[in-house]
C-alpha beads as a LAMMPS data file, in Angstrom:
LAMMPS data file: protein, C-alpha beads

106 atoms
105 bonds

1 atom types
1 bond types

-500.0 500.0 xlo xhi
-500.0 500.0 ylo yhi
-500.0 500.0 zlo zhi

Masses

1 110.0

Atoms # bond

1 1 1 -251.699 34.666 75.272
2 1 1 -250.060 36.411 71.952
3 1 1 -252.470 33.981 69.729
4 1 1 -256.025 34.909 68.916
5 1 1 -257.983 32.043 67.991
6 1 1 -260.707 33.110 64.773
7 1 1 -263.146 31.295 63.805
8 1 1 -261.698 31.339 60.361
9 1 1 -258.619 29.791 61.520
10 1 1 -260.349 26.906 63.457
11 1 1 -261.898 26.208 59.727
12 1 1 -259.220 26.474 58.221
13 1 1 -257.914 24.021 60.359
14 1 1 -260.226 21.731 59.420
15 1 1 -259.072 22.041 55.498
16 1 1 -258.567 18.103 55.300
17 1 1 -261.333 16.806 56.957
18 1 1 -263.791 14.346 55.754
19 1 1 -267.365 15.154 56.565
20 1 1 -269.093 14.465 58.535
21 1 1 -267.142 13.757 61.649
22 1 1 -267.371 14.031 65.220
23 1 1 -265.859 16.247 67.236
24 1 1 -263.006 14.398 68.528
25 1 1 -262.012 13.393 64.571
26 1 1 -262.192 17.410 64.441
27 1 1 -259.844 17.719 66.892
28 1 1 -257.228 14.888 66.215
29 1 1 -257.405 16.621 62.452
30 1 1 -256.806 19.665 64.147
31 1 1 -253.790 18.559 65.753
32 1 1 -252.090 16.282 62.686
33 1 1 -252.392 19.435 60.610
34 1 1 -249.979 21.316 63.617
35 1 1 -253.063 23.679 64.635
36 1 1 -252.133 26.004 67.733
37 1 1 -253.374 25.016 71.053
38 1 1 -255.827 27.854 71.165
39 1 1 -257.488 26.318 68.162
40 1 1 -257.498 22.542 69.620
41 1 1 -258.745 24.009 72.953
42 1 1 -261.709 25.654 71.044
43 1 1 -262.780 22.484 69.190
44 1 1 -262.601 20.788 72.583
45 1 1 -265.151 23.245 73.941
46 1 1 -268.261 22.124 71.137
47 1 1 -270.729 19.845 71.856
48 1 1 -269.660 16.616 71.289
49 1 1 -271.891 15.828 68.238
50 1 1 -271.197 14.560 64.328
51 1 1 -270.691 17.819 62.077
52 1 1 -272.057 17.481 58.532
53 1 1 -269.398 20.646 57.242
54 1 1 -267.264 23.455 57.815
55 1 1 -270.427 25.462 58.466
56 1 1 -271.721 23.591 61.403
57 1 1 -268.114 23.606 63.316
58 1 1 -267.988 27.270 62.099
59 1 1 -271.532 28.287 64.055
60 1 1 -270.078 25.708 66.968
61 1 1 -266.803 26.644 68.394
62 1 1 -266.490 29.798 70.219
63 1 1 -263.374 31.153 69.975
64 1 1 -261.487 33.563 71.651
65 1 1 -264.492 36.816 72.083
66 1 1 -263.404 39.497 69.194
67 1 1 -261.024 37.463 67.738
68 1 1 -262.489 37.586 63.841
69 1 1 -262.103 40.411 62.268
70 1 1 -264.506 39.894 59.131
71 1 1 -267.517 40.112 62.436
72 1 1 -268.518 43.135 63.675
73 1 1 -269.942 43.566 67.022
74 1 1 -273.667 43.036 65.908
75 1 1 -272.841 39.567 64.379
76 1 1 -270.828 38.500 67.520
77 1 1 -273.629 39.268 69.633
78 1 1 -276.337 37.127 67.272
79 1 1 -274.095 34.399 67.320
80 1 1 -273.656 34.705 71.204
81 1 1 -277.729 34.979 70.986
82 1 1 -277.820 31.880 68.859
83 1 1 -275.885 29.379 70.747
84 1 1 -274.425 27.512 67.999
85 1 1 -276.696 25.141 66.269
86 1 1 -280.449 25.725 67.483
87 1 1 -281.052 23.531 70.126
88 1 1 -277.379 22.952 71.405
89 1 1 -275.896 24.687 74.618
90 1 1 -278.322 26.288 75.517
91 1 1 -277.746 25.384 78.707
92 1 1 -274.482 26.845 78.850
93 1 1 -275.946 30.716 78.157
94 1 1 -276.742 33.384 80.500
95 1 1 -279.975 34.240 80.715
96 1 1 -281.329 36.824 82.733
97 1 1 -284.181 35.790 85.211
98 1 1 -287.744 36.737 84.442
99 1 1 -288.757 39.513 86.410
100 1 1 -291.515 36.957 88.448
101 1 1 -288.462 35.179 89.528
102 1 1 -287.075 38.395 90.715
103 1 1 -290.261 38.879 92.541
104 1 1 -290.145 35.570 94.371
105 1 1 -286.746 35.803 95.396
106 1 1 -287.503 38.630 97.250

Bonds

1 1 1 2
2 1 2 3
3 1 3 4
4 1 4 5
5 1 5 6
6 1 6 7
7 1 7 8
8 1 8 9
9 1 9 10
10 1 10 11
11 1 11 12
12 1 12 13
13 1 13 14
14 1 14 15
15 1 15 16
16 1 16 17
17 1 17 18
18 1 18 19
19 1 19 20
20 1 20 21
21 1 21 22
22 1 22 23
23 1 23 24
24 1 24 25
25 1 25 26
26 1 26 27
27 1 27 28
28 1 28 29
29 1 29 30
30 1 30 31
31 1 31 32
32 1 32 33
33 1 33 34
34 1 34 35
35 1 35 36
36 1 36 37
37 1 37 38
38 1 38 39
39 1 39 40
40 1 40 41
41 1 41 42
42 1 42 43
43 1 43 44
44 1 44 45
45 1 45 46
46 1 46 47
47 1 47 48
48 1 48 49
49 1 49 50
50 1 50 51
51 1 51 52
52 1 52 53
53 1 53 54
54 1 54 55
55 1 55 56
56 1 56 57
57 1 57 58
58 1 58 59
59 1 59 60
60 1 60 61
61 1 61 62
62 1 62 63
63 1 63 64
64 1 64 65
65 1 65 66
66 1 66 67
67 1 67 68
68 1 68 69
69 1 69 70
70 1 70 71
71 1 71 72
72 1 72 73
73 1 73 74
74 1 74 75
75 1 75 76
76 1 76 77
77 1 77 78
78 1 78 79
79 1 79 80
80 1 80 81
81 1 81 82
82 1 82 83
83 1 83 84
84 1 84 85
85 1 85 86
86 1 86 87
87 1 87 88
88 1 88 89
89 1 89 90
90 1 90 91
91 1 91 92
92 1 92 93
93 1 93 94
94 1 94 95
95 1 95 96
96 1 96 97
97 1 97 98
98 1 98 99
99 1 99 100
100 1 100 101
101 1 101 102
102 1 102 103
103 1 103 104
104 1 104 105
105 1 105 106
């Protein structure tokens, strides 16, 4: 894949947008405005919820890993940490088992 989805570009994206709006308004926007597939296909994988602004989709999507170059490693990671908005995929995140668990497995 030659494109590298940012988060920036997913925003900017988004430039016409009338908040808030739901994620599939977010991604039929994306498309009329002739977004790249890679950005589409990130707004497809967010929670399907109503976004109040940029800002929410922004902490949302997860692009491509190291695509934005204004993040350095440390803020990936917190945002990888974060999961988006609190509360939402959490699910989704890899947690390592507590070491009891480890102990029962056994």
């Amino acid at each position: 894949m030659d494109h590298r989805t940012s988060t920036r570009d997913v925003v900017h994206a988004l430039r016409d947008v009338d908040f808030p709006a739901g994620k599939e308004e977010l991604v039929q926007a994306a498309k009329r405005a002739g977004a790249h597939e890679d950005i589409v296909e990130a707004l497809r994988g967010m929670p399907a919820e109503r976004y109040a602004n940029r800002e929410e989709v922004a902490r949302s999507v997860r692009p491509e890993p190291g695509s934005d170059p204004g993040t350095g490693p440390a803020q990936r990671a917190e945002q990888a940490r974060a999961g988006g908005r609190p509360g939402q995929s959490q699910r989704l995140r890899d947690v390592p088992k507590p070491p009891v668990e480890d102990r029962l497995d056994r």
